[in-house]
Every structure is written in C-alpha cells, then in structure tokens.
BADO-378686 format. One record per residue (C-alpha): residue number from 1; residue in three letters; x, y, z. Coordinates in steps of 0.05 Angstrom, whole numbers, plus 5000, padded with zeros to 4 digits. Layout:
# residues N
 num residuo    X    Y    Z
 NUM     Ala    X    Y    Z
...
//
This chain:
# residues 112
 num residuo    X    Y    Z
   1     Unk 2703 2279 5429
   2     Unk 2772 2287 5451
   3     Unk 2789 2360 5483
   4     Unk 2839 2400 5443
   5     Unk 2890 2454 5481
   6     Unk 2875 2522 5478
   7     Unk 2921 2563 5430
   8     Unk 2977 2597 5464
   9     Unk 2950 2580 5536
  10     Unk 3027 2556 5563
  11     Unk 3051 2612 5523
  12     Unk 3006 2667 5559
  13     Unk 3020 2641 5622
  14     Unk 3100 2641 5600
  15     Unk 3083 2717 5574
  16     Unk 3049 2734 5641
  17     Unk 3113 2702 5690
  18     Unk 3166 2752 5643
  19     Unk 3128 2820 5641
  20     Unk 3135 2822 5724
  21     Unk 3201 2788 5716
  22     Unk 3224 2841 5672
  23     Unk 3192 2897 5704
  24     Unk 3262 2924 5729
  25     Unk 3285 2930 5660
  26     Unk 3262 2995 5660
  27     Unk 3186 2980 5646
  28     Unk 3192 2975 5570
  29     Unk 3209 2897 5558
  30     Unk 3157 2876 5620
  31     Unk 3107 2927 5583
  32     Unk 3115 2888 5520
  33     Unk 3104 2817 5539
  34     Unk 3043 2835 5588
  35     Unk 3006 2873 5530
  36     Unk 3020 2811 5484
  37     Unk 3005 2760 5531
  38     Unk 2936 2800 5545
  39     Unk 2923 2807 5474
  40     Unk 2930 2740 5462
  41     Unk 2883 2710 5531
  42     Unk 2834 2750 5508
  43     Unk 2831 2712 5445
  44     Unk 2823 2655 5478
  45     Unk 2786 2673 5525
  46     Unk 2734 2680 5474
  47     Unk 2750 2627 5436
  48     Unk 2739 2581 5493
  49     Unk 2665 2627 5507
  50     Unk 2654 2600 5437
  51     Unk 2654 2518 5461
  52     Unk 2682 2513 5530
  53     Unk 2679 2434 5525
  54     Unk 2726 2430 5459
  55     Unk 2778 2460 5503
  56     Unk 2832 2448 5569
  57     Unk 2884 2487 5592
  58     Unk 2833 2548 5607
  59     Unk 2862 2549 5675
  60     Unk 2936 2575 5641
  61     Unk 2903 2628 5603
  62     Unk 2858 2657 5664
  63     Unk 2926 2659 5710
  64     Unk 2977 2683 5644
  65     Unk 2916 2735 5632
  66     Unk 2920 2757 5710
  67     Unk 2999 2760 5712
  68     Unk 2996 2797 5647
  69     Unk 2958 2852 5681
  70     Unk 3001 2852 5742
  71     Unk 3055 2863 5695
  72     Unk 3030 2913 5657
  73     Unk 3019 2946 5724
  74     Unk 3086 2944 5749
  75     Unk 3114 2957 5689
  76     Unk 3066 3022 5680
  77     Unk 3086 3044 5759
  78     Unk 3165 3031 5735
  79     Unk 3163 3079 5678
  80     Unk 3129 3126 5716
  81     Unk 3186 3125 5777
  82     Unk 3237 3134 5720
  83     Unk 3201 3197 5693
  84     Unk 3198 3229 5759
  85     Unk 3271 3210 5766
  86     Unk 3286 3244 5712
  87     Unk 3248 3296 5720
  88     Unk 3278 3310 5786
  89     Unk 3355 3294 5769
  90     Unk 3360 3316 5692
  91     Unk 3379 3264 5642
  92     Unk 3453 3291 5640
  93     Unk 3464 3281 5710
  94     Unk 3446 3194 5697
  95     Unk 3507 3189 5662
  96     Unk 3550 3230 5723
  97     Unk 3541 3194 5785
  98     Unk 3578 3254 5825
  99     Unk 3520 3303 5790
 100     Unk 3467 3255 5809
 101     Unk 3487 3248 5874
 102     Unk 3488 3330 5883
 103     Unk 3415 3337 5842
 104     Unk 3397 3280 5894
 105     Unk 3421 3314 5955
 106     Unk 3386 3384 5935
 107     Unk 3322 3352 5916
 108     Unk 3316 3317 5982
 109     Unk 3339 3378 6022
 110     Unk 3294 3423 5994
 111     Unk 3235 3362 6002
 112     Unk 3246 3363 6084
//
C-alpha cells in the first residue's frame, strides 16, 4: 500500500515559519497563523495516531506544530510589551513622537 501525505503537513509547517516571522507585527497576525497552524497539527497528529503507516510527511507537522508554539509565544510576549507600552506612555502620546519621547523620559527617570 502506497503512503498518502498527511493533510496540511507543508501547510503547518508554512503556518509555523509566518507566526514568528510576523511576530513584530504587533503580535496579532503571528497570533493568528500559530493558533491555526496548531489547530490544524493537532488534527493530524491524531489522524496519523489513527494509522501511522498510511501516512509521510509526519516530520512537517511535528516541526510546523513546534514553530506554531514558538510563535504563539512570541507573539503572546509581543502583545504583552505593547500593553505595558501603553500603559506606560498613553495611547495619545503613540501618535506624538515629541509626547512620547517626554512620557519616555519621565517614566525612565522616575524608574532609576
């Protein structure tokens, strides 16, 4: 019997590679593609638990599945350094760069 590709397995790898790629995009895109991509290994993940020997191309789903979570990591630690950003500087002062740059200096002053 001739083995047949796992579904999506280039795909979750592809899904795994963007979500740390994009992970400077302000953790939202990257945060999207990781949870996909580790929604979809673990589907085949257990359809290859099912009958391992129908299937190749497990090898792209394990590594997709692992950069998915690394993704979803970074993309989870990005969000949460743009809360405390704004949290710190006020959302008005992201659109003044001569605000931010005061908010900035004040913060760090007052950390030291």
């Amino acid at each position: 019997m001739e083995q047949q590709k796992l579904p999506n397995a280039t795909l979750i790898l592809v899904f795994g590679i963007i979500s740390i790629v994009t992970c400077c995009c302000y953790g939202i895109i990257g945060l999207i593609f990781g949870i996909v991509g580790l929604i979809l290994a673990n589907k085949a993940t257990n359809l290859y638990a099912v009958n391992p020997s129908n299937y190749e191309g497990y090898n792209n789903v394990k590594l997709g599945k692992t950069l998915s979570i690394i993704g979803i990591v970074l993309n989870i630690l990005v969000i949460i350094f743009f809360i405390w950003i704004i949290s710190i500087i006020g959302w008005d002062a992201l659109q003044d760069e001569e605000l931010m740059r005061e908010r900035m200096e004040d913060y760090f002053q007052n950390v030291q």
